[in-house]
Backbone bond lengths (Angstrom), bond angles and torsions (degrees), N, CA, C in turn:
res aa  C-N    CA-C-N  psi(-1)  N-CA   C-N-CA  omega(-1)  CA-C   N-CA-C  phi
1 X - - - 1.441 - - 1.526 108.22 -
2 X 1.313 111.17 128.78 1.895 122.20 -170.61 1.631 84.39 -101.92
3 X 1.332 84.17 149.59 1.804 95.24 -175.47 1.485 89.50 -150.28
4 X 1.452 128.10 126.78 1.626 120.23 173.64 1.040 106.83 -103.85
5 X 1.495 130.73 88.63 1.708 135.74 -128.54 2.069 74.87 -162.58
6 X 1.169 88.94 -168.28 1.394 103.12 -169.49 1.933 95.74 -111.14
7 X 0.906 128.16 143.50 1.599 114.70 -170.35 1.769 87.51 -112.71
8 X 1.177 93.25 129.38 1.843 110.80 169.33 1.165 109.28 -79.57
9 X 1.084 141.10 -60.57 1.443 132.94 176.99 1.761 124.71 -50.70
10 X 1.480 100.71 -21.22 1.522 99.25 169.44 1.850 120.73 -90.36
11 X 1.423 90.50 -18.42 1.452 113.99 163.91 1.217 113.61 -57.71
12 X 1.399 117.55 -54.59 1.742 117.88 175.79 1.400 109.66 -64.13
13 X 1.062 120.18 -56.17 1.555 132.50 -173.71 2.019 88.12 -30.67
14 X 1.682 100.37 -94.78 1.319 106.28 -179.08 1.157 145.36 -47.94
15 X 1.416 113.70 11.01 1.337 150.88 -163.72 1.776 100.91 -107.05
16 X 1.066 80.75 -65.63 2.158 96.84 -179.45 1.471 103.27 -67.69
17 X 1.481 110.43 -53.19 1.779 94.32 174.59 1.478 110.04 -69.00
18 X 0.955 143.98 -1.89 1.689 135.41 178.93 2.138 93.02 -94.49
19 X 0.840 130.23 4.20 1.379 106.56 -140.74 2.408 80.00 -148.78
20 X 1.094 99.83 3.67 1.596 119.43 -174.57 1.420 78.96 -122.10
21 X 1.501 139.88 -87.83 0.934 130.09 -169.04 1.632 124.35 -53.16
22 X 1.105 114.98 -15.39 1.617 127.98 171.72 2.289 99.63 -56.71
23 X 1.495 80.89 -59.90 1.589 104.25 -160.74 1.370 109.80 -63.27
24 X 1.924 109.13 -20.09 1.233 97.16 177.16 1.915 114.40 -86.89
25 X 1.150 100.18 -15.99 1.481 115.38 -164.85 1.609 95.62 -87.46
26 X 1.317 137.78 -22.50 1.363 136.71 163.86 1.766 103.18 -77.39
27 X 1.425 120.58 -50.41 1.583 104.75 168.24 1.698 116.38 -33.24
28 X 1.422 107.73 -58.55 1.043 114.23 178.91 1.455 125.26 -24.97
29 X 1.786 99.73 -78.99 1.224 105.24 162.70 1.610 141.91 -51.02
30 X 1.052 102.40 -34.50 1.472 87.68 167.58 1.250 127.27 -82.22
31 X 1.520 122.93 -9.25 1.673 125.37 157.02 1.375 113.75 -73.30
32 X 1.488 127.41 -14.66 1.348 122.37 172.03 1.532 112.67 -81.27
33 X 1.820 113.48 -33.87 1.221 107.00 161.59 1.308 142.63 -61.69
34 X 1.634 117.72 -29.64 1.406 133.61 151.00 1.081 128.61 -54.55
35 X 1.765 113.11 -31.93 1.393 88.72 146.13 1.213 150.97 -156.16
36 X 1.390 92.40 54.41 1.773 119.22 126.13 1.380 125.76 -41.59
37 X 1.499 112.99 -59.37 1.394 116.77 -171.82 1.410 98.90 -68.19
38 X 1.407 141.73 -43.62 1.201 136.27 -165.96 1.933 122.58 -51.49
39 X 2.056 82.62 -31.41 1.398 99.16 172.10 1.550 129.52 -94.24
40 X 1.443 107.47 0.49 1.422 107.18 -177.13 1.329 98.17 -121.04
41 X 1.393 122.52 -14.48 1.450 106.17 150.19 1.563 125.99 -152.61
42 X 1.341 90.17 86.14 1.135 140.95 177.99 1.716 115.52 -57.55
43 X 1.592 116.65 101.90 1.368 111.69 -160.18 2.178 109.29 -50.01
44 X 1.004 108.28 -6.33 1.733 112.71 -138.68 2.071 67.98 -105.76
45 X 1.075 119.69 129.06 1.570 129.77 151.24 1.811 113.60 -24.09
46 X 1.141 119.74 94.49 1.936 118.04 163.81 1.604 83.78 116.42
47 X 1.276 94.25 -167.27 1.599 112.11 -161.90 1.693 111.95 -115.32
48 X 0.887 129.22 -157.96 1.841 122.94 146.57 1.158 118.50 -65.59
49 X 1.419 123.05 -24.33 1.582 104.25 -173.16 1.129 107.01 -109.99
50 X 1.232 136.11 -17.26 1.622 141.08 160.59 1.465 109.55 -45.97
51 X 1.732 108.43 -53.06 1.166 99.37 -171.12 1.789 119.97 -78.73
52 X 1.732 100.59 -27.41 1.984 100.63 151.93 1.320 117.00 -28.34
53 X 1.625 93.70 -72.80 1.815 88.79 -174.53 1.072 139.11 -43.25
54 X 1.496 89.87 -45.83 1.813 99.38 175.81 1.213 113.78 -44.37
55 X 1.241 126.71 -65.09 1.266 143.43 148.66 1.652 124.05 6.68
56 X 1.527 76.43 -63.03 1.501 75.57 172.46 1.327 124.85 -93.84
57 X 1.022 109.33 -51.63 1.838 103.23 162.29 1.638 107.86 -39.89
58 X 1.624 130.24 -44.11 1.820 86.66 175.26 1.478 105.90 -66.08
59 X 1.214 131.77 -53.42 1.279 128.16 -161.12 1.755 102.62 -44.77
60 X 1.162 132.86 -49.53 1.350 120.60 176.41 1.807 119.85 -54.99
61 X 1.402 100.72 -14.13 1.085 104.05 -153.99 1.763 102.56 -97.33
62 X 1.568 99.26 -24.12 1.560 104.29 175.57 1.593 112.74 -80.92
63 X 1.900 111.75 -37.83 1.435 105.11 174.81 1.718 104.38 -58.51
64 X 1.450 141.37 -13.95 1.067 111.59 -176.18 1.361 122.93 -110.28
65 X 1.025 109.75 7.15 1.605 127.96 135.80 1.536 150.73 -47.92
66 X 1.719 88.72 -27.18 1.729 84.02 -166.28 1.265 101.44 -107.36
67 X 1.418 134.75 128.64 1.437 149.38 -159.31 1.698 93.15 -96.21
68 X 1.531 74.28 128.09 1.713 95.54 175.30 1.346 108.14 -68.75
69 X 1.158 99.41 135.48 1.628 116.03 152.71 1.998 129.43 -47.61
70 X 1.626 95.38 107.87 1.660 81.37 -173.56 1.460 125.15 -89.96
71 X 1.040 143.14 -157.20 1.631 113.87 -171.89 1.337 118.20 -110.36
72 X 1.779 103.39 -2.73 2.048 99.91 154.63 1.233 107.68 -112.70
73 X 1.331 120.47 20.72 1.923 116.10 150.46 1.512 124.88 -74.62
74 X 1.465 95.22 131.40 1.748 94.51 -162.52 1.352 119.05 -55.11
């Protein structure tokens, strides 16, 4: 029997997948907020990129330190 009615059962169907896909896109977000927060406050002093730099500034700071070898040094 055709009925040109509104069908409820296809209503639920598309209802539950809009509302699954809702739930996955809020998972989302709140793992992007965790970790965010992990990086902006961050138990260790500075952030990720504070502590890069640092990083790199010693490392620049040791290559310009170490005296080359001349070619009658033992």
């Amino acid at each position: 029997m055709a009925t040109d009615g509104p069908d409820p059962l296809k209503d639920a169907l598309a209802l539950q997948a809009r509302v699954r896909g809702l739930q996955a896109l809020l998972e989302l977000q709140r793992w992007q907020i965790e970790v965010l927060n992990k990086r902006l406050y961050s138990p260790e002093p500075g952030g990720v990129a504070a502590r890069r730099l640092l990083a790199l500034k010693r490392s620049e700071k040791e290559a310009e330190f170490k005296v080359p070898k001349g070619v009658n040094d033992p």
